[in-house]
py3Dmol code that shows the C-alpha trace and the ligand (Angstrom):
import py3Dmol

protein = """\
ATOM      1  CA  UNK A   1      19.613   3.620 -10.955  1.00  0.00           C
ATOM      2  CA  UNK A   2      23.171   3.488  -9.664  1.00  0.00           C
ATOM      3  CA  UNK A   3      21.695   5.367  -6.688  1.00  0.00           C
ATOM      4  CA  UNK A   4      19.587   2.118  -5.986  1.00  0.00           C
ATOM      5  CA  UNK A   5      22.504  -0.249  -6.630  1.00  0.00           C
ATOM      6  CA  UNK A   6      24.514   1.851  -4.201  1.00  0.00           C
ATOM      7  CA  UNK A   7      21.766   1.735  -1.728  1.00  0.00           C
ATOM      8  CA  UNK A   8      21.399  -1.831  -2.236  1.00  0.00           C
ATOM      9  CA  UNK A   9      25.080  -2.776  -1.647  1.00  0.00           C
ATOM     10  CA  UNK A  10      25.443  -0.716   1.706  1.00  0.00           C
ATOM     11  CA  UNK A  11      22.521  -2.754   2.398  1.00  0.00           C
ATOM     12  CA  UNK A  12      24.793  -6.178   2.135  1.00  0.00           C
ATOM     13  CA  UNK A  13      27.248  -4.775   4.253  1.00  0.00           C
ATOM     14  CA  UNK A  14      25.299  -3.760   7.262  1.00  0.00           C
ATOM     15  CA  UNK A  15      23.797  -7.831   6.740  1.00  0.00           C
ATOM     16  CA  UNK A  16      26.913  -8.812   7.281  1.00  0.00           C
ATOM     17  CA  UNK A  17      27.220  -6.977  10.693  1.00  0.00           C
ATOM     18  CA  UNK A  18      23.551  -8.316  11.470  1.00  0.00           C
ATOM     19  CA  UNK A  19      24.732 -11.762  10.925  1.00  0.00           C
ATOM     20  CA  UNK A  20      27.599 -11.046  13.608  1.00  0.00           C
ATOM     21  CA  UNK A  21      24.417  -9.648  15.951  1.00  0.00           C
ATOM     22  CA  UNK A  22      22.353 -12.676  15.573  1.00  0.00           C
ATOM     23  CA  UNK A  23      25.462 -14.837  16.078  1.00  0.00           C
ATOM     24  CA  UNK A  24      26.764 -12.960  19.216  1.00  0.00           C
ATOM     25  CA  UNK A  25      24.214 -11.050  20.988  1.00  0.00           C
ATOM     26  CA  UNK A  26      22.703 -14.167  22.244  1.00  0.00           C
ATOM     27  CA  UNK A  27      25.780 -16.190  23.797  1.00  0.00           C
ATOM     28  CA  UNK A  28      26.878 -12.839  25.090  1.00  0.00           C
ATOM     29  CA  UNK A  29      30.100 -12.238  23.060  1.00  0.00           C
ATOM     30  CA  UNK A  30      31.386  -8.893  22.632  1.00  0.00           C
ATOM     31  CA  UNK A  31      30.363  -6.897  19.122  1.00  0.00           C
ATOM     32  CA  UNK A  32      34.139  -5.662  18.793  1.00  0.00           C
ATOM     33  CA  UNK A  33      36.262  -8.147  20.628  1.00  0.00           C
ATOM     34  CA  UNK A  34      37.468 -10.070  18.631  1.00  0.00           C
ATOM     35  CA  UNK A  35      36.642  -7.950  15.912  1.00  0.00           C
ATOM     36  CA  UNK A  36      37.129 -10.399  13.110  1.00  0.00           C
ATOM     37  CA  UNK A  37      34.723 -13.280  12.703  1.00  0.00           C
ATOM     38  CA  UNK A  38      36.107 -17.146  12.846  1.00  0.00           C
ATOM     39  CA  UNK A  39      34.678 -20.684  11.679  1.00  0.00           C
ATOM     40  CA  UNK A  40      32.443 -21.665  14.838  1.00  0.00           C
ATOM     41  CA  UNK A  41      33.948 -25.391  13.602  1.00  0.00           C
ATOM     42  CA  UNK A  42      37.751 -25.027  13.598  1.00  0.00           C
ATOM     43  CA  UNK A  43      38.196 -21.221  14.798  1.00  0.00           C
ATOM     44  CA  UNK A  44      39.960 -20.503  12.109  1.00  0.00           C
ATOM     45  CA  UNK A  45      40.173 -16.645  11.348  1.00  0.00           C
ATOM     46  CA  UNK A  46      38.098 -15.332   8.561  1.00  0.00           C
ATOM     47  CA  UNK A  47      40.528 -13.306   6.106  1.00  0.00           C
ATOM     48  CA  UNK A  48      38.370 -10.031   4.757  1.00  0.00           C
ATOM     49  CA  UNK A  49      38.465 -11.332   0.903  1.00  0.00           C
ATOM     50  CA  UNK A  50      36.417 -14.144   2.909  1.00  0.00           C
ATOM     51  CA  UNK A  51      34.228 -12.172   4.508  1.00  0.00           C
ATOM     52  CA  UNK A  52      32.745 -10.147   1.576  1.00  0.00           C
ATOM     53  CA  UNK A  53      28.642 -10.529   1.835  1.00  0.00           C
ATOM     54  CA  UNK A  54      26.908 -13.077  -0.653  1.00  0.00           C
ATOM     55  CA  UNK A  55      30.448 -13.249  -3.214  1.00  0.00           C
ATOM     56  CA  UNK A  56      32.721 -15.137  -0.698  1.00  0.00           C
ATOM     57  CA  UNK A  57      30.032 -17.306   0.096  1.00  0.00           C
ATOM     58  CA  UNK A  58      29.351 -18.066  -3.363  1.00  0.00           C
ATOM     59  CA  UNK A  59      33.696 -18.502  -4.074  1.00  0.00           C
ATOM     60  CA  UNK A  60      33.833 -21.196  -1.287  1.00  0.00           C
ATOM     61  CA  UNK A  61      30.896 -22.411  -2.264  1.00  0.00           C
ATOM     62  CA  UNK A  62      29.422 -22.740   1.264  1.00  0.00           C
ATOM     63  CA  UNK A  63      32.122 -24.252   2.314  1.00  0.00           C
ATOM     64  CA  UNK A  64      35.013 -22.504   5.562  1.00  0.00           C
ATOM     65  CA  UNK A  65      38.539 -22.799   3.524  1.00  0.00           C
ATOM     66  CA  UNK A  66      40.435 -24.150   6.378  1.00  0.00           C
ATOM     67  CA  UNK A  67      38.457 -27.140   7.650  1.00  0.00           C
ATOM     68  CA  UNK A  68      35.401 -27.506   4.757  1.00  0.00           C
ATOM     69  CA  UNK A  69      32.910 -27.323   7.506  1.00  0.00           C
ATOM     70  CA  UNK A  70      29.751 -26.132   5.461  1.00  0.00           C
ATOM     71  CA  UNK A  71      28.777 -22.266   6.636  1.00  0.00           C
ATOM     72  CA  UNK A  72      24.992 -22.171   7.107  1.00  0.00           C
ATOM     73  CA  UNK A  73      23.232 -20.703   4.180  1.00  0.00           C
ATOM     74  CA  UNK A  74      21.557 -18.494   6.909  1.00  0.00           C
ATOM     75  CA  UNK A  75      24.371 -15.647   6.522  1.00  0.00           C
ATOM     76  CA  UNK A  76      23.618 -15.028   2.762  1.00  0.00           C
ATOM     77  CA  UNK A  77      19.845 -14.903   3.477  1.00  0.00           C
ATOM     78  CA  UNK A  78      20.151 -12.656   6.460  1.00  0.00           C
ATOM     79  CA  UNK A  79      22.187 -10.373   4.072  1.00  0.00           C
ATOM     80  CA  UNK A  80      19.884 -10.429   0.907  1.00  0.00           C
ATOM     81  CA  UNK A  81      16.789  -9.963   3.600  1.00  0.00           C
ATOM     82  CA  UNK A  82      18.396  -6.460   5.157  1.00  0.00           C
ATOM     83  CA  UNK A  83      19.734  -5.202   1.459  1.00  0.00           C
ATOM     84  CA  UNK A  84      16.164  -5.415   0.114  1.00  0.00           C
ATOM     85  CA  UNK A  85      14.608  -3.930   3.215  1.00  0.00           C
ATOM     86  CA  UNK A  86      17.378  -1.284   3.257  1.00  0.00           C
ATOM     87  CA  UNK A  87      16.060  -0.563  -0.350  1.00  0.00           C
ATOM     88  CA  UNK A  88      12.769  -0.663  -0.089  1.00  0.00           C
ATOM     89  CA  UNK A  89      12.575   1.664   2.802  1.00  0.00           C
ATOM     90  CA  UNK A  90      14.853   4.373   1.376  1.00  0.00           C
ATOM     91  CA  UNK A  91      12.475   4.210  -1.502  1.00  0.00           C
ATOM     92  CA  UNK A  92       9.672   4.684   0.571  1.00  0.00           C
ATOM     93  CA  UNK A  93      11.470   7.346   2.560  1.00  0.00           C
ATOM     94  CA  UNK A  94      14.274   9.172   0.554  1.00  0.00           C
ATOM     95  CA  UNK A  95      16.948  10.165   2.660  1.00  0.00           C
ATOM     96  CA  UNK A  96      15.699  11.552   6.066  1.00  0.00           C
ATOM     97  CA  UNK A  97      15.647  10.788   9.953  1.00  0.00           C
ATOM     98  CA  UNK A  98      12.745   9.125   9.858  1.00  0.00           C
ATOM     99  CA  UNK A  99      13.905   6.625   7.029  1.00  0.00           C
ATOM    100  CA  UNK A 100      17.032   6.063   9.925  1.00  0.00           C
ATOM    101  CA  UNK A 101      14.977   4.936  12.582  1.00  0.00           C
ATOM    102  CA  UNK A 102      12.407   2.900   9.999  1.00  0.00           C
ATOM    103  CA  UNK A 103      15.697   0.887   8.919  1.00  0.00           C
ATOM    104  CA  UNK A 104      17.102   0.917  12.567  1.00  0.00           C
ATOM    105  CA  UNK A 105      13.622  -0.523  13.848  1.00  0.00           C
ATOM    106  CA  UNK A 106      13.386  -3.111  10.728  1.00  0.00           C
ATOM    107  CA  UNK A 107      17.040  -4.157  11.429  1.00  0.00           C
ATOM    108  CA  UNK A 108      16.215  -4.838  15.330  1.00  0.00           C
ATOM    109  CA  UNK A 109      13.352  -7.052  13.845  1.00  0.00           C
ATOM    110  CA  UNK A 110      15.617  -9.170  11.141  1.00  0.00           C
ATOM    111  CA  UNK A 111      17.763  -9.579  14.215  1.00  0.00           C
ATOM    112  CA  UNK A 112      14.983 -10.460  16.490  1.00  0.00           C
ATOM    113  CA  UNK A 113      13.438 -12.656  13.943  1.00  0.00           C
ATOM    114  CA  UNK A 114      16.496 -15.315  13.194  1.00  0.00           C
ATOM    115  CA  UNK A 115      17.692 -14.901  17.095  1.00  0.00           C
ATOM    116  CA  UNK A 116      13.598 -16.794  17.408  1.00  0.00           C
ATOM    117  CA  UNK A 117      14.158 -19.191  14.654  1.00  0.00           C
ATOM    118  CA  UNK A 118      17.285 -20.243  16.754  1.00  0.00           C
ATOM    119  CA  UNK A 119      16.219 -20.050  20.269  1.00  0.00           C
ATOM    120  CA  UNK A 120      12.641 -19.547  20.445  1.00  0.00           C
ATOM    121  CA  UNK A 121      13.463 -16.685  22.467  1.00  0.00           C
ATOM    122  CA  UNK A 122      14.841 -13.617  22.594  1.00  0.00           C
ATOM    123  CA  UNK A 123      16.779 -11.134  24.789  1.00  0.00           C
ATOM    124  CA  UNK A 124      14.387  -8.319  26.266  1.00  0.00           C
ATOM    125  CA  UNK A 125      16.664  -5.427  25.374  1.00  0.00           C
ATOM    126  CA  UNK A 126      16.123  -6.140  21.243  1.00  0.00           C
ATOM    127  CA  UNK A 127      12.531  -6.077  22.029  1.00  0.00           C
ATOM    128  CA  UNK A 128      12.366  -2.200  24.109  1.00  0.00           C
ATOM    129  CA  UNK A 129      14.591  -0.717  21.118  1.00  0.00           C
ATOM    130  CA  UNK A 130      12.119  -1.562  18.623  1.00  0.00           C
ATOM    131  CA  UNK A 131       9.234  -0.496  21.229  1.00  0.00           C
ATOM    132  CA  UNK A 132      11.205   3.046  21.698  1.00  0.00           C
ATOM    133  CA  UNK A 133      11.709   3.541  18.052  1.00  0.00           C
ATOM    134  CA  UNK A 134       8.290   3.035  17.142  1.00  0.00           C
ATOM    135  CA  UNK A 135       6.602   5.118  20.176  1.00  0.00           C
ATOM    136  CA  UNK A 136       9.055   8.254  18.251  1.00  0.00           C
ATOM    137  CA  UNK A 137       7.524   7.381  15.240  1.00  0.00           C
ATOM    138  CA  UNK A 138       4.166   5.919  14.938  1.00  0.00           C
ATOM    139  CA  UNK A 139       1.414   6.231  17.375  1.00  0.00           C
ATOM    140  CA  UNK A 140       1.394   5.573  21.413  1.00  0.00           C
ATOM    141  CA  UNK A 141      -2.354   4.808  22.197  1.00  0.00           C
ATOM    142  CA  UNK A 142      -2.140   2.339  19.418  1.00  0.00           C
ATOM    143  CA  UNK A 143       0.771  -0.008  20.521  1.00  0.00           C
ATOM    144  CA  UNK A 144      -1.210  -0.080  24.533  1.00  0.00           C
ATOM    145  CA  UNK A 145      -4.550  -0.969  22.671  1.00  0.00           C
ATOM    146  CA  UNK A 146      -2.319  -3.864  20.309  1.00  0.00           C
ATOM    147  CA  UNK A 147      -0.479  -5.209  23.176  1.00  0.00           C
ATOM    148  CA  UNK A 148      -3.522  -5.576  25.608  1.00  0.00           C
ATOM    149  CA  UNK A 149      -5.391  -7.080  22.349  1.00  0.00           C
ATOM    150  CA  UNK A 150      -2.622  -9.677  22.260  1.00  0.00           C
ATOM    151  CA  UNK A 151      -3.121 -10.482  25.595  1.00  0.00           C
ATOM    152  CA  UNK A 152      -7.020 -10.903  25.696  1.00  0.00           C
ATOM    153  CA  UNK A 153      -5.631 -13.285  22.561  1.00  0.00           C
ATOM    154  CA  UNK A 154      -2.731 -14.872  24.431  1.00  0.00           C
ATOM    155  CA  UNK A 155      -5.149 -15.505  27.274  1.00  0.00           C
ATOM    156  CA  UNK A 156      -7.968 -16.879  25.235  1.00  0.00           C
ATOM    157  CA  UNK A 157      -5.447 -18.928  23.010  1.00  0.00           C
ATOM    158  CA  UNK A 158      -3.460 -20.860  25.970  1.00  0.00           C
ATOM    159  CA  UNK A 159      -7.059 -21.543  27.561  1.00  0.00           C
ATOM    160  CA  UNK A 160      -7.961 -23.291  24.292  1.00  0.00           C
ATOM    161  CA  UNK A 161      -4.884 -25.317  24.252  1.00  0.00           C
ATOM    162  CA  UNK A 162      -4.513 -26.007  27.816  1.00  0.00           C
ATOM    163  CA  UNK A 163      -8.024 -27.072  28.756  1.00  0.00           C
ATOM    164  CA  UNK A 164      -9.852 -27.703  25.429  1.00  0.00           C
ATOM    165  CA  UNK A 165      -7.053 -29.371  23.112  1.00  0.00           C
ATOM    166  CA  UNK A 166      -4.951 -30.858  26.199  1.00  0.00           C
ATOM    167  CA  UNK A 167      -8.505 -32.999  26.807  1.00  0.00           C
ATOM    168  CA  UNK A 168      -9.131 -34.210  23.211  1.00  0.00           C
ATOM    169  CA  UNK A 169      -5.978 -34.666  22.516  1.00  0.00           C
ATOM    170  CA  UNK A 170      -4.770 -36.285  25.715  1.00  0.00           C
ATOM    171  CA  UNK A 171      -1.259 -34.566  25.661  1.00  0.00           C
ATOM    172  CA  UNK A 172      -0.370 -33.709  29.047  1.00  0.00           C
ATOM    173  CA  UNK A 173       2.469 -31.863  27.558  1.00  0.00           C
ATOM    174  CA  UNK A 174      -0.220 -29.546  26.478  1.00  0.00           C
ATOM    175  CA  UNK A 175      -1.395 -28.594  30.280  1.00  0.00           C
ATOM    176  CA  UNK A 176       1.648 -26.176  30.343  1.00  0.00           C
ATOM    177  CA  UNK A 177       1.522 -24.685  27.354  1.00  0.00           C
ATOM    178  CA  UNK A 178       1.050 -21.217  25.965  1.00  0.00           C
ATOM    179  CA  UNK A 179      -0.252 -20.378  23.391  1.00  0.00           C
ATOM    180  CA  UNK A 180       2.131 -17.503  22.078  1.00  0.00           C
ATOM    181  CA  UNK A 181       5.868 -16.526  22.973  1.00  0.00           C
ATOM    182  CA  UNK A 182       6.447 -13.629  25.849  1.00  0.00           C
ATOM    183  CA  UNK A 183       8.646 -11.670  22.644  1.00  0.00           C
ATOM    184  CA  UNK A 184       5.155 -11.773  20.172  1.00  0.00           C
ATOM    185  CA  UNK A 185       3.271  -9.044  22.551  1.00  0.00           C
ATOM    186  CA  UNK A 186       5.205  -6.245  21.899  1.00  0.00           C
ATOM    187  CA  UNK A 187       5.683  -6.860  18.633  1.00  0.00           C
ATOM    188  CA  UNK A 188       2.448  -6.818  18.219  1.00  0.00           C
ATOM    189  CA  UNK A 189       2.293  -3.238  20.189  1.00  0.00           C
ATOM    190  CA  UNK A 190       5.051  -1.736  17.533  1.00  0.00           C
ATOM    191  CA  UNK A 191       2.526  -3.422  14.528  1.00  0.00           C
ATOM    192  CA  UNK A 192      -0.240  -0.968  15.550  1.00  0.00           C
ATOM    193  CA  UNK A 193       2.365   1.561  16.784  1.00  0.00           C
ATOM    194  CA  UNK A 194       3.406   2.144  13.170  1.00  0.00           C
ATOM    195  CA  UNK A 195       0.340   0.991  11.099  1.00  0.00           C
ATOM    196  CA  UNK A 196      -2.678   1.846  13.168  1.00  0.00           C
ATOM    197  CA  UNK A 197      -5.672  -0.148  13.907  1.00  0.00           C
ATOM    198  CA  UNK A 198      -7.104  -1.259  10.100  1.00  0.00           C
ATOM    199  CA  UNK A 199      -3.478  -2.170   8.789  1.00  0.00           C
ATOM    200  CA  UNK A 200      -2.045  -3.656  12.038  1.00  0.00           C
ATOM    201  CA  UNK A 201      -5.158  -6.025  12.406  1.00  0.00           C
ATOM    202  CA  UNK A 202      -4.314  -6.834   8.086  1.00  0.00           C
ATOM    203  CA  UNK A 203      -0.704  -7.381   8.790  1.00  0.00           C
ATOM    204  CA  UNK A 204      -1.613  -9.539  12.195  1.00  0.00           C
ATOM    205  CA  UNK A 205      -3.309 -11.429  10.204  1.00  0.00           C
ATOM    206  CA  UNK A 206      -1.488 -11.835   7.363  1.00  0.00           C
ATOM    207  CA  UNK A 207       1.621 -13.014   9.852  1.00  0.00           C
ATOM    208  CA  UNK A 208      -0.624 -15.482  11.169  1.00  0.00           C
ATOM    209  CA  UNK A 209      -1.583 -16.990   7.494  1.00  0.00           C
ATOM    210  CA  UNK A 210       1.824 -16.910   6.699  1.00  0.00           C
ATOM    211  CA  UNK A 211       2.978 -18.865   9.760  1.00  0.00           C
ATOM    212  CA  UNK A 212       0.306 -21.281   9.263  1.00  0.00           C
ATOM    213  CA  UNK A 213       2.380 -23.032   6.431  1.00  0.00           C
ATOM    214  CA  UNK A 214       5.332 -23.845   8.916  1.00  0.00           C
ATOM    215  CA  UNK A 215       2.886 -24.884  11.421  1.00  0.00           C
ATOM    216  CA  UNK A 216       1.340 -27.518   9.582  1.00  0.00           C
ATOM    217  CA  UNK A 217       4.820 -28.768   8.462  1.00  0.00           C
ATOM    218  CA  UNK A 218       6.212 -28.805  11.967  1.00  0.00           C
ATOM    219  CA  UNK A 219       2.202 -30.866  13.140  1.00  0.00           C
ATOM    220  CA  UNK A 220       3.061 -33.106  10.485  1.00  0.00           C
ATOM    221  CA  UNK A 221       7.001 -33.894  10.395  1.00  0.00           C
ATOM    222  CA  UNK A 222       6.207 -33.683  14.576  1.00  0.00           C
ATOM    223  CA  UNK A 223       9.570 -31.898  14.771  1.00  0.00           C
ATOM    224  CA  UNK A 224       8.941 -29.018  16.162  1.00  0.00           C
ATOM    225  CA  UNK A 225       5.980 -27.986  18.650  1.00  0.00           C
ATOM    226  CA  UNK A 226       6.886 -24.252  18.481  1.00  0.00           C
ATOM    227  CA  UNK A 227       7.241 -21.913  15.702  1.00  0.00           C
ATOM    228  CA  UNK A 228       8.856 -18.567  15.898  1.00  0.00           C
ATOM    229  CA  UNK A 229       6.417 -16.489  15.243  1.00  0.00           C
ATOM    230  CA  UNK A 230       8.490 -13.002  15.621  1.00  0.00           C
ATOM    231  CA  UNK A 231       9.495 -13.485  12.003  1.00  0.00           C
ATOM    232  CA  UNK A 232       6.289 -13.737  11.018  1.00  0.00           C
ATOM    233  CA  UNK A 233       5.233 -10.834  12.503  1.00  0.00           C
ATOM    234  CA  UNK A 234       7.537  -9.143  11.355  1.00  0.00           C
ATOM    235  CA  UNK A 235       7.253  -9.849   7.937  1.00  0.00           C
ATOM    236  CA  UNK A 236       3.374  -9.273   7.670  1.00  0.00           C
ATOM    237  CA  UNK A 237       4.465  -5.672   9.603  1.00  0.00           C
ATOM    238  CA  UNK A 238       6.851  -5.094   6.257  1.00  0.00           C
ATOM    239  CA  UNK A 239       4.409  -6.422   3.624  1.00  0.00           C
ATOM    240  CA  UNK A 240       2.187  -3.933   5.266  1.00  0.00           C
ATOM    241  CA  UNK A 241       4.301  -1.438   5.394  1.00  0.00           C
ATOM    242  CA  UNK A 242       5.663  -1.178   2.166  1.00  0.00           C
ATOM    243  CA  UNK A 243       2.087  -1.983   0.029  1.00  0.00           C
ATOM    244  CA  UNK A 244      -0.307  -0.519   2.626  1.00  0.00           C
ATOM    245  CA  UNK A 245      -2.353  -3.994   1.416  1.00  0.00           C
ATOM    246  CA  UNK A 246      -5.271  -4.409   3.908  1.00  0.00           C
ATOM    247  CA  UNK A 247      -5.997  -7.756   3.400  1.00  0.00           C
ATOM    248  CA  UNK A 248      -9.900  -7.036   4.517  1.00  0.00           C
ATOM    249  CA  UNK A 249     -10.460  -5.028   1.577  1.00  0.00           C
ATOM    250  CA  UNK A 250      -9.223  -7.606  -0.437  1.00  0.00           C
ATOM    251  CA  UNK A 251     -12.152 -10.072   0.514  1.00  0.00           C
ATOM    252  CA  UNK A 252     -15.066  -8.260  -0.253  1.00  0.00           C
TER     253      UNK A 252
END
"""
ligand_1 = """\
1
ZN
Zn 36.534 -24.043 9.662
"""
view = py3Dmol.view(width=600, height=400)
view.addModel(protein, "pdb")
view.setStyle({"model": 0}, {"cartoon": {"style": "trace"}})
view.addModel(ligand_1, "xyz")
view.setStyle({"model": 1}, {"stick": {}})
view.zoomTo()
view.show()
């Protein structure tokens, strides 16, 4: 039991640093310099009593000391996210090499994922480590035949959109659109990489019901034509994962 607490706690801290990732890696500031973090509001330096996962941000109540700016509630749920993954993986896995790279390719994705929520785009690098780490451990023919899937899909999708939807619709916006983001395809490659063909269709499509709940609420509060749909992804790729639920089964 302690074992898991343990487990579960190292898990926090490397949230922390994941936090710093998603925060930096896309402005293109340097991982180590400066090495401490500071409020994005007033640049005041974060002591390390501050700077301790979920408690400090539960002492200043959500609040940076200095200036009383309120720090997004993002940081905690990036860290709770990678200390249950880290968790449920080493259950799955014990300790071994393969259980590294499973937690190094599910930390790329929780990176990936809130970097999308942000930007609705991400930098191509993030995307080949989690393509590498899966060819090393799942299965090659099976991320070409999911990628080339999602681009018969991309293809047909953006058609729809572009020449069916843009016509009812009358949304010239639409004309130009596509249908999925350039970042979903290989994630979609890594999905069958690691799952095969039964459970990477399930978890493809259990990504897709999942975003569909978003999507409605961005249609409706017409805030937001996009949603991120790397998070998605990636979560029905966990779910997956973890249960080995095929979702097909589950219907008949
Ligand atoms: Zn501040």
């Amino acid at each position: 039991m302690t074992i898991y607490l343990l487990v579960f706690l190292i898990g926090l801290v490397f949230g922390s640093f994941l936090n710093v990732l998603i925060h930096r890696l896309p402005l293109a500031i340097s991982l180590f310099k400066p090495l401490g973090s500071s409020c994005p509001y007033c640049n005041n330096q974060i002591k390390w009593y501050e700077n301790i996962p979920i408690l400090s941000y539960l002492f200043l109540k959500g609040k940076c000391s200095n200036c009383s700016e309120s720090i997004s509630i993002i940081y905690p749920i990036v860290e709770i996210i990678t200390a249950i993954v880290t968790l449920l993986v080493y259950m799955n896995f014990w300790l071994n090499w393969e259980m590294i790279l499973t937690i190094a390719l599910f930390y790329t994705l929780i990176v990936l994922s809130f970097i999308d929520l942000k930007y609705k785009a991400v930098p191509d690098y993030l995307l080949i480590i989690v393509v590498v780490i899966t060819i090393i451990l799942g299965n090659f023919i099976n991320i070409l035949i999911f990628c080339g899937g999602f681009v018969l899909l991309e293809f047909a999708l953006t058609f729809y959109i572009q020449n069916v939807k843009a016509k009812i619709t009358k949304n010239k916006e639409l004309e130009n659109q596509r249908a999925l983001g350039e970042g979903d395809m290989p994630i979609a490659g890594v999905i069958g990489g690691l799952l095969g063909i039964h459970l990477g269709i399930s978890a493809i499509f259990l990504a897709a019901l999942l975003a569909l709940l978003p999507s409605i609420y961005n249609l409706f509060s017409k805030k937001e034509i996009e949603t991120a749909f790397i998070p998605f992804l990636s979560l029905g790729l966990f779910i997956t994962f973890i249960t080995e639920f095929n979702i097909f089964l589950w219907f008949y």
